[in-house]
TIFI-107300 format. One record per residue (C-alpha): x, y, z; residue in three letters. Coordinates in steps of 0.5 Angstrom, whole numbers, padded with zeros to 4 digits, always signed. Layout:
# TIFI-107300
XYZala;...
//
This chain:
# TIFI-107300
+0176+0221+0244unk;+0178+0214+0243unk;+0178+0212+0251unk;+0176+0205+0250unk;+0177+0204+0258unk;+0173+0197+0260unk;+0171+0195+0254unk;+0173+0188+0251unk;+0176+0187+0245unk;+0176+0180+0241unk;+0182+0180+0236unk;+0183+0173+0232unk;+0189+0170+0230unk;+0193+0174+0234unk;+0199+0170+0236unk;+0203+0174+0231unk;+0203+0180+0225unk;+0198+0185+0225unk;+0194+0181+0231unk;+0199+0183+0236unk;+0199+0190+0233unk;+0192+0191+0233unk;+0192+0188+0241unk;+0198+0193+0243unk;+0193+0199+0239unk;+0187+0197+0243unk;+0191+0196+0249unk;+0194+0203+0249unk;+0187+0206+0250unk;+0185+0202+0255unk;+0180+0196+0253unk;+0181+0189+0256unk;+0183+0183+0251unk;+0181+0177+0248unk;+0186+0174+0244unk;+0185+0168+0239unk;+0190+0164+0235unk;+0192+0157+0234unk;+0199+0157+0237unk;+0198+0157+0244unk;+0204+0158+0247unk;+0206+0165+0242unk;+0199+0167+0245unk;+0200+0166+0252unk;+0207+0170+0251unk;+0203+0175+0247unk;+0198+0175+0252unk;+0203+0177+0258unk;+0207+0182+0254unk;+0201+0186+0253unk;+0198+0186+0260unk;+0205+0189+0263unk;+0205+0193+0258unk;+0199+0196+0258unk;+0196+0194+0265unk;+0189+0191+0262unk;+0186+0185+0263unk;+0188+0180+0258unk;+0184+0173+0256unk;+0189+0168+0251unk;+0184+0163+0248unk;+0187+0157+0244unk;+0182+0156+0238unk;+0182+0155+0231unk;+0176+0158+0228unk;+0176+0154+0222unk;+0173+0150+0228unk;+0166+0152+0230unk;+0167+0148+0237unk;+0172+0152+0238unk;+0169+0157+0236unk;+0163+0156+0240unk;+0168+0154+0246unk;+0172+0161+0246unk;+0166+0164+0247unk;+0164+0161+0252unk;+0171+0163+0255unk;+0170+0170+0254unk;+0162+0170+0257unk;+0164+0167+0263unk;+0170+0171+0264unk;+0167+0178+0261unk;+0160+0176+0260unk;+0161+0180+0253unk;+0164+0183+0248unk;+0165+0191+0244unk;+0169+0189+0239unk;+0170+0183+0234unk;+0176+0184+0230unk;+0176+0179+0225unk;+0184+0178+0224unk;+0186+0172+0222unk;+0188+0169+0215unk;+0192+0166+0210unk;+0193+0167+0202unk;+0195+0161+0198unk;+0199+0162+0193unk;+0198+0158+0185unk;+0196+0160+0178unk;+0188+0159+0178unk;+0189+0153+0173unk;+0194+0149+0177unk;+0190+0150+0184unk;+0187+0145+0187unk;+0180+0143+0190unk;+0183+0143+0197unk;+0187+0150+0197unk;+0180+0153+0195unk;+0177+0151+0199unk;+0182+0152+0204unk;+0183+0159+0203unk;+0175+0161+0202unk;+0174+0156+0210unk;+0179+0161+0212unk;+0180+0168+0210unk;+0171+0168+0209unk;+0168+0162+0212unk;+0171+0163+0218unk;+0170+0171+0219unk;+0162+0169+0218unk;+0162+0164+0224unk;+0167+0168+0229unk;+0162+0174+0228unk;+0156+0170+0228unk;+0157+0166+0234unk;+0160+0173+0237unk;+0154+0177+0236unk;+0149+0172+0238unk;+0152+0171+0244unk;+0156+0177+0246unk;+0156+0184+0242unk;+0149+0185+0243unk;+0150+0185+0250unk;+0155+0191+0249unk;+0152+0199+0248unk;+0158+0199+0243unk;+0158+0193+0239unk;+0163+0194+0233unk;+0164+0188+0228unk;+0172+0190+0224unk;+0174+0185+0219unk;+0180+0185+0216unk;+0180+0185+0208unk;+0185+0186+0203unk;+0187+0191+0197unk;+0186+0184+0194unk;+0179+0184+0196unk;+0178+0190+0191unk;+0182+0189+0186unk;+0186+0183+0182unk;+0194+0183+0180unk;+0199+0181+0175unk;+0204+0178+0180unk;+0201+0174+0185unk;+0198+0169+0183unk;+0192+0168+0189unk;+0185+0168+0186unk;+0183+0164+0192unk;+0185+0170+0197unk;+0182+0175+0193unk;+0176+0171+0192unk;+0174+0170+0199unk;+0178+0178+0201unk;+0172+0180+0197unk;+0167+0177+0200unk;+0169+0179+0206unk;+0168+0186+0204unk;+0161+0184+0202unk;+0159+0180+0208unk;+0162+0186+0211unk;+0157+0190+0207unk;+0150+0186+0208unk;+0151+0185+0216unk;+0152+0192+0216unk;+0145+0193+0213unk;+0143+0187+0217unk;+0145+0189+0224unk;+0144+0196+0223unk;+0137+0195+0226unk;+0141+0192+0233unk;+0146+0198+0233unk;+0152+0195+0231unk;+0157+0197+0226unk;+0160+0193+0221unk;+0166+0195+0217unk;+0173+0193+0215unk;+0179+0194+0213unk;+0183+0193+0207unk;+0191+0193+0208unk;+0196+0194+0202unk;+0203+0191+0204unk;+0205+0189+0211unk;+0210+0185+0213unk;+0207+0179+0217unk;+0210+0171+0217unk;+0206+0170+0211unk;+0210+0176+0207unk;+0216+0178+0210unk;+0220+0172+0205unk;+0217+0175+0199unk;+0217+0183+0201unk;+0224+0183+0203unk;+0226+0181+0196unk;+0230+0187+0191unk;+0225+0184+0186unk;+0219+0186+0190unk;+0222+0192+0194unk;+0222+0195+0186unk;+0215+0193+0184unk;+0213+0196+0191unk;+0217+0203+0189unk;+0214+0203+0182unk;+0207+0201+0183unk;+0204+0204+0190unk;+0204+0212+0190unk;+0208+0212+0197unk;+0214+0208+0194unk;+0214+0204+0200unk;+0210+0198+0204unk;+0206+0199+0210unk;+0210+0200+0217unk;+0209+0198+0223unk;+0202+0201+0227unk;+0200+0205+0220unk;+0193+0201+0221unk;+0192+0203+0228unk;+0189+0209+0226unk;+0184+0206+0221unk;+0182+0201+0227unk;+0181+0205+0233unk;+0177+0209+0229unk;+0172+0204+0226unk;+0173+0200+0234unk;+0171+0207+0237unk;+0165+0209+0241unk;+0165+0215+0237unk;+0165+0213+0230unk;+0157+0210+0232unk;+0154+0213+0226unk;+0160+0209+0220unk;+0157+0202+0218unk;+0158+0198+0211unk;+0165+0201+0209unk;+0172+0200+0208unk;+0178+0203+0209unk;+0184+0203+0205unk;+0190+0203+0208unk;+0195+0201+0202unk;+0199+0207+0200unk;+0195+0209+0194unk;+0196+0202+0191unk;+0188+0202+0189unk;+0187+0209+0187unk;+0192+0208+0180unk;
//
């Protein structure tokens, strides 16, 4: 179970954090990779890591995907390297922090054409090319607790507008491409550290809203969302489609 030997695995934003892992993850079982990300030296240096780990083919493909040339251009890549794709892991991101009423119109609009429009793009032009070509086509997105809830801490109401609609969109291409028999799912992380959080999750003032508010009493560790990807990336879960999996130490569940 979970042998995913030969097939292709598309992973965006993944010159860093939680890219990187789910690249290992997928590596680890055998599927060939594509990686996306803006900073092409870090992909490269990921790129390379990864196949001498793991042995598999690695493709690094520079490409901002708020970018649709780019976009289109990374797909031209992976058809003529791969001639297709099994999985699309929507990966890449970002969460501007502002209190709703100081924030601009050009961080909103930043965040949403990031964290939202771009996930739509990306698996819009992958599908149209690529993963119906696949006998296992796998559409993952990554979301956030804060897809599903707000919070008193932060104040980010652009990151949870577009993590929402990212568990929505997640939900109507799910029922859209059912028909295609490709499965759409997402995943909504509690607290990892990544670039963008290590600063703040390091701080005694966090650590302690950590302990008092997720039931675990602790962030996420590295690699306690493989499980929740290979599951959703796997030939064997064909019949889970629309959902989203929770991976946030009870945060939500209280």
């Amino acid at each position: 179970m979970f042998d995913f030997s030969g097939l292709v695995a598309v992973i965006t934003g993944a010159s860093s954090g939680l890219g990187v892992q789910f690249a290992r993850a997928l590596a680890a079982q055998g599927a060939n990779l594509v990686l996306l990300a803006r900073r092409v030296p870090k992909l490269q240096a990921v790129a390379d890591e990864v196949r001498d780990m793991f042995g598999v083919e690695v493709l690094p493909v520079g490409c901002d995907v708020t970018n649709l040339d780019q976009v289109r251009a990374a797909v031209d890549a992976v058809d003529a390297r791969f001639g297709r794709a099994d999985i699309l892991v929507n990966n890449a991101g970002t969460g501007g922090v502002a209190p709703a009423l100081d924030m601009t119109d050009e961080q909103w609009d930043a965040d949403i054409a990031l964290d939202l429009t771009a996930t739509f793009r990306v698996t819009r032009e992958f599908m149209n090319r690529l993963i119906k070509r696949s006998d296992c086509g796998r559409v993952i997105n990554i979301s956030s607790m804060y897809g599903l809830v707000g919070n008193t801490t932060i104040p980010t109401s652009a990151y949870h507008a577009a993590k929402g609609g990212v568990v929505n969109l997640t939900r109507a291409l799910a029922a859209e491409w059912a028909k295609d028999s490709v499965t759409v799912n997402c995943i909504c992380p509690g607290y990892f550290e990544t670039e963008l959080t290590a600063e703040a999750l390091k701080t005694p003032e966090f650590q302690e809203y950590v302990k008092q508010w997720v039931p675990l009493g602790r962030q996420g560790k590295a690699g306690e969302l493989n499980t929740a990807l290979l599951f959703l990336a796997s030939p064997e879960s064909s019949y889970v489609t629309g959902t989203s999996v929770v991976v946030d130490g009870g945060y939500t569940c209280v």
